[in-house]
N, C-alpha and C positions, 0 to 999 in steps of 0.2 A: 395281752392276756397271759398269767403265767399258766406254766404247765400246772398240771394237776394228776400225775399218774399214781394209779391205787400202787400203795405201799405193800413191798411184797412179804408177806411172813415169815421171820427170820428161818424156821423149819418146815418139813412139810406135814401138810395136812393128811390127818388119819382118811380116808379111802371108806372106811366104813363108818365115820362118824365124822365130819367137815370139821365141826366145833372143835376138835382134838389135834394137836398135832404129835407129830412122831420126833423120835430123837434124830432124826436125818435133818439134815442142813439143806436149806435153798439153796443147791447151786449156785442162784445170781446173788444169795448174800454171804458166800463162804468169808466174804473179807471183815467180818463181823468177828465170825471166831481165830481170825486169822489174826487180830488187835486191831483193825481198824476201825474209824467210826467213833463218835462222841456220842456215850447214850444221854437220851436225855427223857424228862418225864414225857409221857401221853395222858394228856387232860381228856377227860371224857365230856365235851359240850357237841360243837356243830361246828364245822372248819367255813370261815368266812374268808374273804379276800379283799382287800383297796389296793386296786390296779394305779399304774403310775399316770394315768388321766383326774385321780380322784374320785374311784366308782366304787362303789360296793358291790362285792357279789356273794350268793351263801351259796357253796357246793349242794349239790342235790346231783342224788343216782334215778334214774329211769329205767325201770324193767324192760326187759322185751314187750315188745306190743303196747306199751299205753303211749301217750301220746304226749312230747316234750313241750314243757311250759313255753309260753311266750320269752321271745327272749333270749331263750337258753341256749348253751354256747357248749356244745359234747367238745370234752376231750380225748378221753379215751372209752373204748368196751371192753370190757370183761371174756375175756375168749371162752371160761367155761361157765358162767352167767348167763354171759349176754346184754350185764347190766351195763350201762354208760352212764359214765362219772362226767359230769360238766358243772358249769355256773349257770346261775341265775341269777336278774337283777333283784338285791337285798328286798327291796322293797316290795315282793310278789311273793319271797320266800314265809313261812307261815311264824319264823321267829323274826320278821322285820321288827314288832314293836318292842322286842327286847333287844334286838341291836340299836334301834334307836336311843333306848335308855344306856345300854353299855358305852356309846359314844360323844351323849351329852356331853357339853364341855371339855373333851379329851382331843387330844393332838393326837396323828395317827401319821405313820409312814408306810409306803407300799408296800404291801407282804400280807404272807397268811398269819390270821388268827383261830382263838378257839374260844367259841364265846360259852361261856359259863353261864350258871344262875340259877334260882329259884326255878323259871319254867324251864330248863330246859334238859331233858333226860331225866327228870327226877332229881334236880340237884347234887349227883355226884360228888361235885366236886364242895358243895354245904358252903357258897356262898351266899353272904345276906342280900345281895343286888345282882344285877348280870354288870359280866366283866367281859372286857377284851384280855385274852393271853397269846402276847406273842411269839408264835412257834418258834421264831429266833432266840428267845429268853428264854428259852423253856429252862426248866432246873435241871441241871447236869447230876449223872450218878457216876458212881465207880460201882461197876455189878462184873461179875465175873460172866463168861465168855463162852460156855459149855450149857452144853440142855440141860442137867442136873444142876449146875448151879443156879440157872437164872431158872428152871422152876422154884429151888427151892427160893429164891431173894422175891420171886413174885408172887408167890404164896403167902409171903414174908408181911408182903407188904397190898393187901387188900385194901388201902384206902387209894391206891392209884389204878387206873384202867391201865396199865402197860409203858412200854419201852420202845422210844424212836430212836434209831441210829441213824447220824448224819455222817455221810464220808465227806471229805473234801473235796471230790470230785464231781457233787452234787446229790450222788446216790441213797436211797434211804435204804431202811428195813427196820420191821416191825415186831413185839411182841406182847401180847396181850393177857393179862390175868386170867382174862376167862379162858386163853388158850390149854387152863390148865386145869382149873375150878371144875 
């Protein structure tokens, strides 16, 4: 099963308002402004996964106190949540019959996806069918590297939910449109 640990935001969060962040750097992602890291788009659908057995799984978070699906496989919790980030098998998950449709007749190698579509978050992303997008493919940007830059490039560009940074070393970090909206 791969990891799945929640992506950390590339700055931190405003204290009096969560949704907001501040012009201070995460710490754990200083290597972001430092030039490391391929950014790359953030699709707004639902992050799936086909593990190297041939499994489907769709991430699902579980709050404190309710009671984890059949199945389900925590990864990690949330230290100021409480929320636990794991998998569930596709098929329990409540968008299995759009990943069905996304999958029809398509070839798939192990790794995470982001399934797109009509049902899914309100079509964000304004596709005509649900799709597989592999977070590996994702579309590569050139954004500048400063709080004022990539707010204004993300403001810029309100038809995408945000910005993943891949380091080479495996590490991510995150930035989101609504970080700023």
């Amino acid at each position: 099963m791969a990891a799945m640990n929640k992506i950390p935001t590339l700055f931190l969060r405003d204290p009096e308002n969560r949704k907001r962040t501040l012009p201070d750097v995460n710490p754990e992602c200083q290597w972001v402004l430092d030039g490391a890291g391929t950014p790359t788009r953030k699709y707004d659908g639902t992050c799936v996964m086909l593990d190297d057995v041939g499994t489907w799984w769709a991430r699902r978070e579980v709050r404190p106190g309710r009671e984890r699906p059949a199945g389900y496989v925590p990864v990690t919790t949330d230290e100021v949540t409480g929320k636990t980030q794991g998998w569930e098998p596709i098929e329990q998950s409540a968008y299995a019959k759009y990943h069905a449709e996304a999958v029809a007749g398509g070839s798939f190698k192990a790794g995470t996806y982001e399934l797109i579509g009509p049902k899914v978050n309100g079509n964000p992303e304004t596709t005509e069918r649900h799709e597989l997008v592999a977070h590996a493919d994702a579309e590569v940007f050139d954004t500048p590297r400063d709080f004022e830059g990539l707010r204004g490039w993300l403001l810029a560009h309100p038809q995408y939910e945000g910005l993943v940074w891949h380091h080479e070393d495996g590490r991510m970090a995150k930035l989101k449109y609504r970080d700023f909206a």
